[in-house]
C-alpha positions, -999 to 999 in steps of 0.1 A, spaced: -313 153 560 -313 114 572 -331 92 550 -339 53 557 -337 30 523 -344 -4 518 -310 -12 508 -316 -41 476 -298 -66 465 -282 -60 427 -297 -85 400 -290 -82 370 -285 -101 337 -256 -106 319 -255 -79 292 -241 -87 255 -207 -105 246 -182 -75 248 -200 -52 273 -192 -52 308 -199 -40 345 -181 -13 357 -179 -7 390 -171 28 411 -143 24 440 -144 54 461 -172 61 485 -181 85 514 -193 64 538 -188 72 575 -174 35 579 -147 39 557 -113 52 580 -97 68 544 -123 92 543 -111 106 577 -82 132 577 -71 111 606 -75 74 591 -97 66 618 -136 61 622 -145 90 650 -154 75 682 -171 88 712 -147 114 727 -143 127 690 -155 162 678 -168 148 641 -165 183 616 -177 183 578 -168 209 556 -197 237 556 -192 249 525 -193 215 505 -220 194 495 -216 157 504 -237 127 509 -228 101 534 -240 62 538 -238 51 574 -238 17 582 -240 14 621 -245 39 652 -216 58 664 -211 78 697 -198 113 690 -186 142 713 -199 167 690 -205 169 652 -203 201 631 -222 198 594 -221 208 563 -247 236 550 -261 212 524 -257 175 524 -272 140 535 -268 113 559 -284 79 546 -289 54 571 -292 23 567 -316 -2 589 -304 7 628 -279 32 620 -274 62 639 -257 86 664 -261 95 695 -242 119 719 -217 112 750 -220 135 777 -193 122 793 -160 101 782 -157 68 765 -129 51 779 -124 30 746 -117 61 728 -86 79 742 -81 114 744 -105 125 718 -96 145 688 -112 168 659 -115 150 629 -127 161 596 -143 142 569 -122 145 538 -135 166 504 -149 144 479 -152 170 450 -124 164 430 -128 122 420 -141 125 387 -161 100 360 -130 99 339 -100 88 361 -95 56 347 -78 45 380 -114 50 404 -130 22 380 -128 -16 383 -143 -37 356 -159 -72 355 -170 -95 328 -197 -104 351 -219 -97 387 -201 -123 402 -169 -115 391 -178 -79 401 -183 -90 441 -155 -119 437 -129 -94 428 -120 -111 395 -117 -73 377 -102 -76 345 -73 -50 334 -86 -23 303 -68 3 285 -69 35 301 -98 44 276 -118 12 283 -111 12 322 -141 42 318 -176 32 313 -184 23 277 -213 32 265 -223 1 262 -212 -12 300 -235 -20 332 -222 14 358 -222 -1 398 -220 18 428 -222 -1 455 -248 -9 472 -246 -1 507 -226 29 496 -228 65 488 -204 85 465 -198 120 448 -185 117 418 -177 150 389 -190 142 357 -175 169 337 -170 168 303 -168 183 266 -200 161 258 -236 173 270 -243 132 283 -222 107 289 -242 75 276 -245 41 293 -261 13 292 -273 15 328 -266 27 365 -270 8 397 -275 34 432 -277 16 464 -291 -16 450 -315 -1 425 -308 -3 384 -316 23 362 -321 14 330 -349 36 316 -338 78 309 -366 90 319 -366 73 356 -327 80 361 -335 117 348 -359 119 375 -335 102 402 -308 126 390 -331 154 395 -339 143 432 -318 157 463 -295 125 465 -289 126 430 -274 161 425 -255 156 461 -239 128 440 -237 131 409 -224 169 397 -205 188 371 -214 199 332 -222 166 321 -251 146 327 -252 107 328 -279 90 304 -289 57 306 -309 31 281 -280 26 257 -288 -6 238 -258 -20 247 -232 -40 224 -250 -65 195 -223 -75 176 -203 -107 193 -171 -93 182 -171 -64 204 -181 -28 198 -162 3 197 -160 21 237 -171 54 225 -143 70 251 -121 80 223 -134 115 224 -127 120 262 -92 108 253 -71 140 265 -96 143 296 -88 107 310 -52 112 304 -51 140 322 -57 121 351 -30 97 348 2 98 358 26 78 337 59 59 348 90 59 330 93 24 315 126 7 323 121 -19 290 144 -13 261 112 -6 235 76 6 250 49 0 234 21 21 231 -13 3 227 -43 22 211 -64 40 239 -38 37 264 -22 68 279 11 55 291 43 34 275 41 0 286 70 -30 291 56 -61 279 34 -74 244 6 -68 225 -5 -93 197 -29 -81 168 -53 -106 164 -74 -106 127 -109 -116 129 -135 -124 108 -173 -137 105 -179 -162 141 -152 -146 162 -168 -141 196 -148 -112 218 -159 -128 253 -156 -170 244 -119 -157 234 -113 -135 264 -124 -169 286 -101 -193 265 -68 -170 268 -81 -169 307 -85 -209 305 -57 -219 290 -32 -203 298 -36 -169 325 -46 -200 354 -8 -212 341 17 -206 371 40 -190 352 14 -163 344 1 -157 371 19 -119 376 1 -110 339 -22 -86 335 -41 -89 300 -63 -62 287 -84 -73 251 -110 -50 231 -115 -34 197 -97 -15 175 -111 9 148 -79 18 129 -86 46 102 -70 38 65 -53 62 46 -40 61 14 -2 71 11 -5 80 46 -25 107 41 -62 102 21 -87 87 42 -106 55 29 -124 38 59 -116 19 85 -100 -16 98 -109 -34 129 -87 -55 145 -84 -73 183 -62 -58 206 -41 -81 231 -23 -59 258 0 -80 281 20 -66 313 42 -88 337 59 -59 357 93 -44 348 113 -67 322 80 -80 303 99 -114 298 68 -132 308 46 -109 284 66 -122 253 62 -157 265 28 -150 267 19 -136 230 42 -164 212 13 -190 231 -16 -168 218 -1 -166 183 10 -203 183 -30 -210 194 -43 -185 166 -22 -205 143 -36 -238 152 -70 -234 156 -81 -197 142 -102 -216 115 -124 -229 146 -126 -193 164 -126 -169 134 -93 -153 137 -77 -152 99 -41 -140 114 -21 -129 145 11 -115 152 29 -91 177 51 -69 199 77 -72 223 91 -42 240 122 -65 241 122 -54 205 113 -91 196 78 -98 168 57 -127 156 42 -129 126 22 -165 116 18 -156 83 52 -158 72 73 -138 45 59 -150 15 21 -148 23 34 -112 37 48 -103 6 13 -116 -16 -5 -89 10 22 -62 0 19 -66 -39 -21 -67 -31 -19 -41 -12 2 -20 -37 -21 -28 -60 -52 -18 -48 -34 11 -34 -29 23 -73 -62 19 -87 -74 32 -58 -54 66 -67 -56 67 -100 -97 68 -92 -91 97 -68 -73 116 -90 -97 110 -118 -127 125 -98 -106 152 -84 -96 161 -121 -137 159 -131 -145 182 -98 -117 207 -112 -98 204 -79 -69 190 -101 -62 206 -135 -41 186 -160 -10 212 -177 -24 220 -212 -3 203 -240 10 221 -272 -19 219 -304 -8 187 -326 -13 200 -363 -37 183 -387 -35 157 -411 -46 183 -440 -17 208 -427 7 177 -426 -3 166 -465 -3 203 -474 33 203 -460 44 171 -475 71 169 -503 46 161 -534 22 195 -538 -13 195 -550 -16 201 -583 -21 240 -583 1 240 -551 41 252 -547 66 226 -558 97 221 -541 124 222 -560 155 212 -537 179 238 -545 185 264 -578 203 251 -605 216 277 -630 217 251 -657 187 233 -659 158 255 -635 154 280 -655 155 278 -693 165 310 -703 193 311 -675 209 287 -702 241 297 -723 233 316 -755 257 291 -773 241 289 -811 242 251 -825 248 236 -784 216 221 -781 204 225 -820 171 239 -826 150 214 -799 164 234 -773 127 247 -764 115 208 -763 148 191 -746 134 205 -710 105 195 -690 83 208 -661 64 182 -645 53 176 -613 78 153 -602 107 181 -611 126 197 -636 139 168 -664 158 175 -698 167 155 -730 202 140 -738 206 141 -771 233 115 -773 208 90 -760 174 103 -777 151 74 -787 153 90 -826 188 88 -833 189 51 -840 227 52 -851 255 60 -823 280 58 -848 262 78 -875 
């Protein structure tokens, strides 16, 4: 099928503060040599073969002389202004010998290789070649990011994934955007777009894109396993790696933490690291990746409580990362002096030369631990308290305290009509008639010389009664 477009110049506007264009890098157009088995654009004594059981779409830019072309049973040719092909009955002497050469499959580049994307903060950027390095996460489109395939280009690309869709803010196909579902849907439904885009998952577009200045989370954490699965990782050579969030590989060099709060702008800061000090000679091998973190809390280390943002600075130089640690003590340093200005409440970081910064210092570090461990109590003792209320947790049951009547029933002085206690038995003077039967001992007040009373057991001395008024008598 040939088809003729009016091939468009992109124009778009510059999206919100974090999001940005992403841009597709492999193609299938005729003019490209590495999409030839033989790295060569066929030529006129060339016998030109696609595969006939694969589906491809192919962009050509010019006319080309062919011996003989063999194509697929389904697939596209789309020509731009003047372009076609036309047949040599005889030899071209500019071609050589001639040879069968066979347009490589395109099946297997999929959405989610991180390494078939380039990213740019902006359209000019985009066709300058200033790309900007992501994590392996972020180098995908965000949901939130301007998709670009070039426009004098066509492309196949697999689109497989756990998700149904695969949202974005919008799509650009040979020079057209797409910002509306319901026009892509229909575009995707159309011959070209099934010939180039295919697999389980279908790309949506009309994503609002990011609102908040300090940057938005990517939404790619869900395909995390899927992009790095597509990556193959080095071994570093540095004496610590460092593993950055929503990065598949160890790296050699830094990453600083940066702490933001109300007025911090993700893209003014990404231009002012750029500006003052990635244009530095010294820095000019560094590649420096910077987006949002959404680290989840726990508790102990293991009950959830919400979540904690944080900007993420990832710093490479190559092997040794010497220059990468360089590199974060400047950011920090800059944090330090001006964070008031830019929003940033604290910075610190990593080295994988084992080396850290931290501008806060040990004593503000410690305030932040006893805080910390503070609120970390109260916030337990709550969780245990509404566990205990929802009977999750049940508190051991304690032994039955006795009563303050059981305790004055039991107490040394009885109740009147109660028990007395009377210590231990005293032959002589518990017991009246456990007395001696001596006549004339005690005289004849021997029934009045003892006492009950509720205090105990008292008797009368006769040698010191009140009536005998005479000791000597």
């Amino acid at each position: 099928m040939l088809k003729t477009p009016d091939v468009l110049l992109l124009v778009c506007l510059v999206g919100a503060a974090s999001a940005l264009y992403k841009q597709w890098v492999p193609d299938t157009n005729y003019e490209n040599k590495t999409n030839w088995d033989k790295t060569n654009v066929p030529c006129g004594n060339d016998i030109v073969e696609f595969s006939a059981q694969r589906e491809v779409s192919v962009f050509v830019d010019t006319t080309h002389a062919v011996q003989e072309m063999r194509l697929p049973l389904d697939g596209e040719f789309i020509l731009n202004s003047g372009a076609g092909f036309n047949a040599v009955s005889g030899k071209d002497p500019s071609c050589g010998a001639g040879v069968t050469t066979q347009f490589k499959d395109s099946e297997s580049l999929q959405w989610f290789d991180p390494a078939l994307w380039q990213a740019a903060a902006t359209l000019d950027d985009l066709q300058r070649g200033n790309f900007l390095f992501s994590v392996h996460e972020e180098s995908v489109p965000c949901r939130y990011d301007d998709v670009v395939f070039k426009a004098r280009s066509s492309f196949r690309v697999d689109t497989s994934s756990s998700q149904l869709s695969i949202p974005v803010k919008s799509v650009s196909v040979l020079g057209k955007m797409f910002d509306s579902r319901s026009e892509f849907s229909q575009y995707l439904s159309s011959r070209s777009g099934r010939l180039q885009f295919h697999g389980s998952s279908s790309v949506a577009v009309g994503e609002p894109g990011c609102g908040d200045p300090s940057g938005c989370d990517c939404g790619n954490s869900v395909h995390h396993q899927r992009i790095c699965g597509t990556v193959t990782c080095a071994s570093p050579s540095c004496g610590k790696p460092l593993l950055p969030a929503g990065h598949c590989c160890n790296i050699c060099g830094a990453i600083v933490t940066i702490h933001s709060a109300a007025g911090f702008n993700l893209q003014t800061y990404r231009q002012r690291i750029y500006h003052l000090f990635l244009i530095l000679p010294q820095y000019k091998s560094i590649q420096l990746g910077m987006n949002k973190v959404f680290k989840p809390q726990r508790l102990m280390g293991i009950i959830p409580f919400g979540t904690s943002t944080e900007i993420q600075v990832v710093i490479l130089d190559g092997e040794k990362g010497t220059q990468s640690e360089a590199l974060a003590w400047d950011i920090v340093r800059d944090a330090r002096s001006h964070g008031s200005n830019l929003g940033i409440t604290g910075a610190e970081f990593q080295a994988s030369s084992g080396s850290s910064g931290d501008q806060s210092g040990g004593t503000a570090g410690m305030v932040v631990g006893v805080v910390f461990g503070v609120l970390s109590m109260i916030a337990l003792t709550i969780v245990v308290v509404i566990l205990i209320r929802k009977g999750v947790v049940q508190m051991p049951s304690l032994p039955s305290l006795p009563s303050l009547s059981s305790l004055k029933r039991s107490s040394d002085v009885g109740e009147l009509s109660g028990p007395l206690d009377h210590g231990y038995d005293n032959p002589m003077f518990d017991k009246p008639t456990m007395l001696p039967d001596i006549p004339g001992l005690y005289g004849t007040e021997i029934n009045n010389s003892i006492a009950l009373t509720q205090t105990g057991v008292h008797f009368v001395n006769p040698v010191y009664d009140e009536n005998e008024t005479d000791f000597n008598a």
